[in-house]
DSSP file (Angstrom, degrees, kcal/mol; ACC not computed):
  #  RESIDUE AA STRUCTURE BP1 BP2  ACC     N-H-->O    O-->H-N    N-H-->O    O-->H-N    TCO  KAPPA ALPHA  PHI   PSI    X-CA   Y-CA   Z-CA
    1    1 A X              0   0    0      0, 0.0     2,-0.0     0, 0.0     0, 0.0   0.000 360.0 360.0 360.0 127.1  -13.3  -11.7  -46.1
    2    2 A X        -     0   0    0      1,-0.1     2,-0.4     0, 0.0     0, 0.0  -0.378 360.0-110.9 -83.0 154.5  -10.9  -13.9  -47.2
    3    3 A X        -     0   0    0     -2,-0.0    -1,-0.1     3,-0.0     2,-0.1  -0.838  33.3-172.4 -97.8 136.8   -7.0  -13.8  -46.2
    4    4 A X        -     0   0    0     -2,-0.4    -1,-0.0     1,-0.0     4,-0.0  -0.068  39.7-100.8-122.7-161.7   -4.7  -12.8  -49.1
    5    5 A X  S >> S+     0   0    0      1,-0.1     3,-2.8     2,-0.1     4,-0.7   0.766 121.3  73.2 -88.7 -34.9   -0.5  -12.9  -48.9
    6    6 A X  H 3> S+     0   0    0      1,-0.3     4,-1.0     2,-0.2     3,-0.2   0.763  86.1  56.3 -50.1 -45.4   -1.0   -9.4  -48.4
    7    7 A X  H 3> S+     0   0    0      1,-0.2     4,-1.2     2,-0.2    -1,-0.3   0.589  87.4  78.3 -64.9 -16.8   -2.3   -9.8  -44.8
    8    8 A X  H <4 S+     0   0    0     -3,-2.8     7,-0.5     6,-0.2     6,-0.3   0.866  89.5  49.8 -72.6 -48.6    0.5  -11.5  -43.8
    9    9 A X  H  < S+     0   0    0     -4,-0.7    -2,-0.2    -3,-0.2    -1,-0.1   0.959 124.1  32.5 -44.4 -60.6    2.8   -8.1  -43.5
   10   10 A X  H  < S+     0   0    0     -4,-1.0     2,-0.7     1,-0.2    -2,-0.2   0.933 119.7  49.8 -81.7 -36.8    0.0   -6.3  -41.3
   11   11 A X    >X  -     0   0    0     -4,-1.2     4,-1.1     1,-0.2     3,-0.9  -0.908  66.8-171.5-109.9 103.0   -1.6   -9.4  -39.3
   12   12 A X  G >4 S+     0   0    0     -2,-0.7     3,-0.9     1,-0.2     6,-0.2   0.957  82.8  57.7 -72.3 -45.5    1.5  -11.1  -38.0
   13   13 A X  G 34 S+     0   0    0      1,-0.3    -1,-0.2    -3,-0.1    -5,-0.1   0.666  98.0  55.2 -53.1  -6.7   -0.8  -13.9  -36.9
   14   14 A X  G <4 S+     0   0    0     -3,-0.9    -1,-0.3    -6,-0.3    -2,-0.2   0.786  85.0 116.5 -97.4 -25.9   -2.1  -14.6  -40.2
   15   15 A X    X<  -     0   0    0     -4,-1.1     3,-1.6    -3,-0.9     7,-0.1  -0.071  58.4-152.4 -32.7 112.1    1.8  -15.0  -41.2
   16   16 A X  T 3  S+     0   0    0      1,-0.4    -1,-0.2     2,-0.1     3,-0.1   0.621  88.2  60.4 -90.8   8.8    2.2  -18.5  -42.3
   17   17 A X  T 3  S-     0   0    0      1,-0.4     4,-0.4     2,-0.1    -1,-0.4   0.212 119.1 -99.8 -95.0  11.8    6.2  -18.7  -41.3
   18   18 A X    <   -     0   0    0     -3,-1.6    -1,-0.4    -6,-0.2     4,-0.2  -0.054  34.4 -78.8 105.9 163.1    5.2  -17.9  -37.7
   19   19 A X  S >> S+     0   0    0      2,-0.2     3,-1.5     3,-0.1     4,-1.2   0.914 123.1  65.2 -65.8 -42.2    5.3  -14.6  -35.8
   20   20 A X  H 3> S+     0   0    0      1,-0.4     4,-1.7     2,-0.2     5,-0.5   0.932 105.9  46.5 -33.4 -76.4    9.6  -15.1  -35.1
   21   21 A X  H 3> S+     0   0    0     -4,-0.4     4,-1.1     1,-0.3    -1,-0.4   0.799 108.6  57.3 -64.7  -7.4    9.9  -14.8  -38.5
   22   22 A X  H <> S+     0   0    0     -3,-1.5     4,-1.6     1,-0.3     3,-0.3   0.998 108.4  47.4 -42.2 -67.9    7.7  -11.8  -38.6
   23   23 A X  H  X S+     0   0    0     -4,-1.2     4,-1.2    -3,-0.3    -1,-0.3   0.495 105.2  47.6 -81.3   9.8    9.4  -10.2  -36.7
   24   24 A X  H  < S+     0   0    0     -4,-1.7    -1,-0.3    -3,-0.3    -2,-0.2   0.710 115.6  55.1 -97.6 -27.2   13.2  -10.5  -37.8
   25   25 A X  H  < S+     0   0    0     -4,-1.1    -2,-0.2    -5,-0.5    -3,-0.1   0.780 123.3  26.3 -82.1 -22.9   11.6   -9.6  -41.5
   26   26 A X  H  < S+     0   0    0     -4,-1.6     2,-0.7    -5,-0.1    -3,-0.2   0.731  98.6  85.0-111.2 -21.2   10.0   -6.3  -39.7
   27   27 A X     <  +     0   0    0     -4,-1.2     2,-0.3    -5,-0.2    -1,-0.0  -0.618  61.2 168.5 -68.2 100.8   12.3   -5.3  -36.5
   28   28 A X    >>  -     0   0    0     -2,-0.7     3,-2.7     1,-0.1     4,-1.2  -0.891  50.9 -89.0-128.7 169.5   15.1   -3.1  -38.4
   29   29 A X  H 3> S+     0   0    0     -2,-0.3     4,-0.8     1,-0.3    -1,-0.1   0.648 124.5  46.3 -39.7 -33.9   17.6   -1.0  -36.7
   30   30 A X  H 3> S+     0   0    0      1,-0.2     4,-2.4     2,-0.2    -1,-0.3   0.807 107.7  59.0 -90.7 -26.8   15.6    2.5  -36.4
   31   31 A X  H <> S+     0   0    0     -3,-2.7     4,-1.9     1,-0.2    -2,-0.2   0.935 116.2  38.3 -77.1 -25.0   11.9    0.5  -35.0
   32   32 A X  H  < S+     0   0    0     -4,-1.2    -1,-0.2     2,-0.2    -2,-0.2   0.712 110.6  53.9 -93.8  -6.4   14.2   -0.9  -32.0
   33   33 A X  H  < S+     0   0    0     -4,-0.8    -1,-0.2    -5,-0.3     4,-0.2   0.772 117.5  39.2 -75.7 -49.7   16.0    2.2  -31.7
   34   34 A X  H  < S+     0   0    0     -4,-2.4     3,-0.2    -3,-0.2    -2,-0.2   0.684 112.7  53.2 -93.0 -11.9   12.2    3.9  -31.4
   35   35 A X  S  < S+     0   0    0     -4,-1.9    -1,-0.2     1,-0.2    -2,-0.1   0.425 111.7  52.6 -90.1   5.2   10.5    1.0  -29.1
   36   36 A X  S    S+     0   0    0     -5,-0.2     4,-0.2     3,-0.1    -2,-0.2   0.483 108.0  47.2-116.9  14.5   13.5    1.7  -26.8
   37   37 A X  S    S+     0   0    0     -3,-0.2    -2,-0.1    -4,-0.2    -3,-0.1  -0.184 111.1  51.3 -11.8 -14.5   13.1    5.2  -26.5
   38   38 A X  S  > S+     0   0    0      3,-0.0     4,-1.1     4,-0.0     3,-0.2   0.398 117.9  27.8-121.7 -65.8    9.9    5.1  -25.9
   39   39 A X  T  4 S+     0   0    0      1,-0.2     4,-0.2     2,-0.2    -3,-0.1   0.533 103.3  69.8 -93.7  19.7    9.6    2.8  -23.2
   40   40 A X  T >>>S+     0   0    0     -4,-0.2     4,-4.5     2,-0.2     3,-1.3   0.914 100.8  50.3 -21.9 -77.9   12.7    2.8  -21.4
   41   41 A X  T 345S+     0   0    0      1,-0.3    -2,-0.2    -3,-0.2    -1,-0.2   0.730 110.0  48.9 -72.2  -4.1   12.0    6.0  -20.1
   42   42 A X  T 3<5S+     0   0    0     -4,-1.1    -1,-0.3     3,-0.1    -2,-0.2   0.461 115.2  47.7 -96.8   7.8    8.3    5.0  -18.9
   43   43 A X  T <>5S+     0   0    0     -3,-1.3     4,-2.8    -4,-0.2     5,-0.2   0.748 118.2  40.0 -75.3 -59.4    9.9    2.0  -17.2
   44   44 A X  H  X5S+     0   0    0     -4,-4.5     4,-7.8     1,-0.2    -3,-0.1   0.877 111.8  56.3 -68.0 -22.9   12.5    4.2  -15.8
   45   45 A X  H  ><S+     0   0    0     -5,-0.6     4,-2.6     2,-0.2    -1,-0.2   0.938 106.9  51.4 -60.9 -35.7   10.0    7.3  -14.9
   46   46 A X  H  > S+     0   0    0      2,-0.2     4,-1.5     1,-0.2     3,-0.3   0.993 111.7  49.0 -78.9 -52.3    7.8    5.1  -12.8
   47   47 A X  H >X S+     0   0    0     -4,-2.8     4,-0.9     1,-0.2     3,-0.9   0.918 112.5  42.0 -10.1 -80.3   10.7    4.0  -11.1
   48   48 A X  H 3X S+     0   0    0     -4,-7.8     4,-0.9     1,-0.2    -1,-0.2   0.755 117.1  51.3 -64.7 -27.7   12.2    7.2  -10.4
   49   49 A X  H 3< S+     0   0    0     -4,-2.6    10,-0.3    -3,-0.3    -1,-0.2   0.580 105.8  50.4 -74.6  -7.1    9.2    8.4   -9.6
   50   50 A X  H << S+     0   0    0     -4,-1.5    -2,-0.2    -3,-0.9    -1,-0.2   0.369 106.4  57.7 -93.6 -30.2    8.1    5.7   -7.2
   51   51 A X  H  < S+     0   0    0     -4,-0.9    -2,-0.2    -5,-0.2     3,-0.1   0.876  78.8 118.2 -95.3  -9.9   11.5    6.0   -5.3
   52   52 A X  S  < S-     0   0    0     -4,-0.9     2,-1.0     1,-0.2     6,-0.1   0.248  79.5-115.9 -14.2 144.7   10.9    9.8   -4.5
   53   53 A X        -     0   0    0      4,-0.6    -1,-0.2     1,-0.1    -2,-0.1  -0.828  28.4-163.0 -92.9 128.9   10.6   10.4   -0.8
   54   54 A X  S    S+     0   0    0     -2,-1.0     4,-0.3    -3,-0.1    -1,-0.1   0.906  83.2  59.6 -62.7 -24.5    6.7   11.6   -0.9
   55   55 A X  S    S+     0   0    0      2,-0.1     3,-0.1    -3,-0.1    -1,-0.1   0.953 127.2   0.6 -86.4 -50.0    7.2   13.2    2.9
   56   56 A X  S    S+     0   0    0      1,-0.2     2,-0.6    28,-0.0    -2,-0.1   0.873 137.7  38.7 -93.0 -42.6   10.3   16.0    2.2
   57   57 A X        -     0   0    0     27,-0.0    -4,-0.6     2,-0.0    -1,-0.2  -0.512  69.6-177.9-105.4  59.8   11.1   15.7   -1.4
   58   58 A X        -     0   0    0     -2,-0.6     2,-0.3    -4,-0.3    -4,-0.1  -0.222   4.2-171.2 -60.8 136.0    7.7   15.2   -3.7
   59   59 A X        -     0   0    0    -10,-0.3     2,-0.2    21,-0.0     3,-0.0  -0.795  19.9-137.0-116.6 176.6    8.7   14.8   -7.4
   60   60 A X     >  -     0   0    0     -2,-0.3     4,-1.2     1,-0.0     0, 0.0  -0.292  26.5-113.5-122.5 176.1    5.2   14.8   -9.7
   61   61 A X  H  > S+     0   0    0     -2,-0.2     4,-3.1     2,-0.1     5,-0.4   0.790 118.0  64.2 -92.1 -53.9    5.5   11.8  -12.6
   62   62 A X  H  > S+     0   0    0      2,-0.3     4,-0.8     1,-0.2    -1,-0.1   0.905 106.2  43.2 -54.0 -45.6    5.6   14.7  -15.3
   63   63 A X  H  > S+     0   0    0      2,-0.2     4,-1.1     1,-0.2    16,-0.3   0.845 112.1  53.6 -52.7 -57.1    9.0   15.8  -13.7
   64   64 A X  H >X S+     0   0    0     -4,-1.2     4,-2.8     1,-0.2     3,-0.5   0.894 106.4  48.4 -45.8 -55.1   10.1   12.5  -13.5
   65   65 A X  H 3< S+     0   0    0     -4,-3.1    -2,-0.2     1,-0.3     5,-0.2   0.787 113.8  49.1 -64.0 -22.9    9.5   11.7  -17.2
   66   66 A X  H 3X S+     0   0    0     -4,-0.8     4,-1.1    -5,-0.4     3,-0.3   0.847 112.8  44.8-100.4 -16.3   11.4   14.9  -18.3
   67   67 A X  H <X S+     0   0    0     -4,-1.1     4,-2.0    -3,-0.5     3,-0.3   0.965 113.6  51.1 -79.9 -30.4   14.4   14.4  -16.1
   68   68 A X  H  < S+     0   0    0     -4,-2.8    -1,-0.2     1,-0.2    -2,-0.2   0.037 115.8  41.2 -74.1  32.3   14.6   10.7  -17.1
   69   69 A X  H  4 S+     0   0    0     -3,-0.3    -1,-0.2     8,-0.1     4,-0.2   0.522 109.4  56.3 -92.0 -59.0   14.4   11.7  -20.5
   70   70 A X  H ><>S+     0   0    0     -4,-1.1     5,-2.5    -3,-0.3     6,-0.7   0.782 113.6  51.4 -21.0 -56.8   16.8   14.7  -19.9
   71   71 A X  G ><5S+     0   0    0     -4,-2.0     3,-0.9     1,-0.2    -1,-0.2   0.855 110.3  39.1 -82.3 -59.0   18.8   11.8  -18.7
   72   72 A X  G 3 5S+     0   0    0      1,-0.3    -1,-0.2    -3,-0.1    -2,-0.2   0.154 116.0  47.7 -91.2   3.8   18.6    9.3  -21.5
   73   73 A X  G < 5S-     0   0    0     -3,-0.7    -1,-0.3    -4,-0.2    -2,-0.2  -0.017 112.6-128.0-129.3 -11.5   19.0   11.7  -24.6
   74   74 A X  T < 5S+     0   0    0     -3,-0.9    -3,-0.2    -5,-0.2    -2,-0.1   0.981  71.7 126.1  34.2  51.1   22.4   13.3  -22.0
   75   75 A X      < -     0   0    0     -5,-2.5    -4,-0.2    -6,-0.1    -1,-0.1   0.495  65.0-140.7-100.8   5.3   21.0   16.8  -22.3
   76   76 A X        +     0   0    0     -6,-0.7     2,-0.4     1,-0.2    -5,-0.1   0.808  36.2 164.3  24.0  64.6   20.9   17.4  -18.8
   77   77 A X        -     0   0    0    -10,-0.2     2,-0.5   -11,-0.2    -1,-0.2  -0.817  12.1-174.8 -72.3 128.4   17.6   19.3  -18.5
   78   78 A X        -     0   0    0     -2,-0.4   -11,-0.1    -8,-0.1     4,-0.0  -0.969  25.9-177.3-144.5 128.7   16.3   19.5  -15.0
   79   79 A X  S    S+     0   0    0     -2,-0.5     2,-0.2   -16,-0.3    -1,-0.1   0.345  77.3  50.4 -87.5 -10.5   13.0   21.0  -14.2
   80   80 A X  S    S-     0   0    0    -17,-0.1     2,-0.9   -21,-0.0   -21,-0.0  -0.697 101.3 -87.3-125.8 170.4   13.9   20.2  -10.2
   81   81 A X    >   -     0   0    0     -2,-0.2     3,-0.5     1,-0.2    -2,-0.0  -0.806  39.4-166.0 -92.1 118.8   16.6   20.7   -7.8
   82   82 A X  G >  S+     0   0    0     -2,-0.9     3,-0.9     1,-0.2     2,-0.6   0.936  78.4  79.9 -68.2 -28.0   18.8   17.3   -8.6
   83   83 A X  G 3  S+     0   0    0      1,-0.3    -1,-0.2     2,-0.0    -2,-0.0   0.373  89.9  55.2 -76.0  29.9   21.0   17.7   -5.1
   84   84 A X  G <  S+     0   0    0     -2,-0.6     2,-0.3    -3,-0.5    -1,-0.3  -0.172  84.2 118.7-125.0  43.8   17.5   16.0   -2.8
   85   85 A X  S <  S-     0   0    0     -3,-0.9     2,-0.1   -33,-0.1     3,-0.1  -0.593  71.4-128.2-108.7 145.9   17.7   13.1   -4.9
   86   86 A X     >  -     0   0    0     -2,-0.3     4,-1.5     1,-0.2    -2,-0.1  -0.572  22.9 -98.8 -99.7-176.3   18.4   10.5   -3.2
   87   87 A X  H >>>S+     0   0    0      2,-0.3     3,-2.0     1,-0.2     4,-1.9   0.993 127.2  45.9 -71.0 -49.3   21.8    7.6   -4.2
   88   88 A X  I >>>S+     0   0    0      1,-0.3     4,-3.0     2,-0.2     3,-1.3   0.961 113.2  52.3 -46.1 -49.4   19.0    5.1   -6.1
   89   89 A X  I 3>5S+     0   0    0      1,-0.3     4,-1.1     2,-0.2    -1,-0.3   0.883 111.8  40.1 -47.6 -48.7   17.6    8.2   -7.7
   90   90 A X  I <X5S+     0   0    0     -3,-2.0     4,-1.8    -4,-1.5    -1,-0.3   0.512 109.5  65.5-109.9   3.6   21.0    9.5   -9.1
   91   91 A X  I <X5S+     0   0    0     -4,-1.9     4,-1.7    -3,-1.3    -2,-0.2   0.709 102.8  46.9 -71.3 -50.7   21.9    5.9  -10.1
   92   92 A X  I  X<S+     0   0    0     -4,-3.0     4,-1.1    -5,-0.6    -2,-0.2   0.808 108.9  47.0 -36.5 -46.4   19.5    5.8  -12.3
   93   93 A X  H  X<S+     0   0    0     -4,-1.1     4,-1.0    -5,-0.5     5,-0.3   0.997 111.8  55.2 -70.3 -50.0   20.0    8.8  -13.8
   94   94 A X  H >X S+     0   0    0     -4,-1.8     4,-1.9     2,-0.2     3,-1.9   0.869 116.3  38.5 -35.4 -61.8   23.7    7.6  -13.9
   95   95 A X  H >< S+     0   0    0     -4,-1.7     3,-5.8     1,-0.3     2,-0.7   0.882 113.3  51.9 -47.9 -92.7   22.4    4.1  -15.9
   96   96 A X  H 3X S+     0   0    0     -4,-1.1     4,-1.6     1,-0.4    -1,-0.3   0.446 113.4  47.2 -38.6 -22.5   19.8    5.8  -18.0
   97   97 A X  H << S+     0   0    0     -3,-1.9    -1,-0.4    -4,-1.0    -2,-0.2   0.668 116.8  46.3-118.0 -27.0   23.0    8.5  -19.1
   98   98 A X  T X< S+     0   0    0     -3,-5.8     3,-0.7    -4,-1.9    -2,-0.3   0.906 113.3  50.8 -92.3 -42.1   25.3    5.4  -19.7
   99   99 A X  T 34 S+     0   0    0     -4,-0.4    -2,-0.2     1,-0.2    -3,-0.1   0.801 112.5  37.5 -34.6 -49.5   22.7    3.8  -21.5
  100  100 A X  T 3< S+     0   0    0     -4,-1.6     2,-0.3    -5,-0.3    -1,-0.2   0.457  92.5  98.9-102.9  19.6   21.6    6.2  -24.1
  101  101 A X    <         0   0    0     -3,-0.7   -27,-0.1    -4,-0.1   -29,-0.0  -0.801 360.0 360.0 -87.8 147.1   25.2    7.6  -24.8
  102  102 A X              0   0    0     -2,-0.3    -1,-0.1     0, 0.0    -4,-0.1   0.122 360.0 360.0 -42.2 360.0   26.7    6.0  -28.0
């Protein structure tokens, strides 16, 4: 199948200005807006869920993802009790709340 101009927009590699300029011609304000929104908060979940203490205070990953979400949208949803969190734990939340406020 032959490669048309057309291919260039969907197959960044077939782009003959190089991928950079792919991407400054395709990144606009609302896709970085939605690739940081999505994985921010599974960077940050695994995190937070990873400093849990496992022995008194277990948090699940599903918990994690919804406060650090909770967190990063500043609705303050909590599915857990925040006050066994431990400082890294609410320092995070603290970033993640300074981060996705405007």
């Amino acid at each position: 199948m032959p490669v048309t101009e057309d291919d260039d927009e969907i197959y960044p590699e077939n782009a003959s200005r190089g991928p950079i300029a792919w991407l400054k011609e395709n990144l606009n304000f609302y896709r970085i807006h939605l690739l940081f929104f999505t994985f921010v908060p599974l960077i940050f979940a695994l995190i937070f869920w990873g400093s849990s203490n496992k022995k008194t205070d277990p948090i699940s990953f599903i918990d994690s993802l919804f406060i650090v979400v909770s967190s990063i949208t500043v609705t303050g949803l909590a599915t857990i009790d925040l006050s066994p969190l431990t400082t890294w734990q609410q320092v995070i939340l603290f970033m993640l709340m300074i981060m996705g406020h405007p």
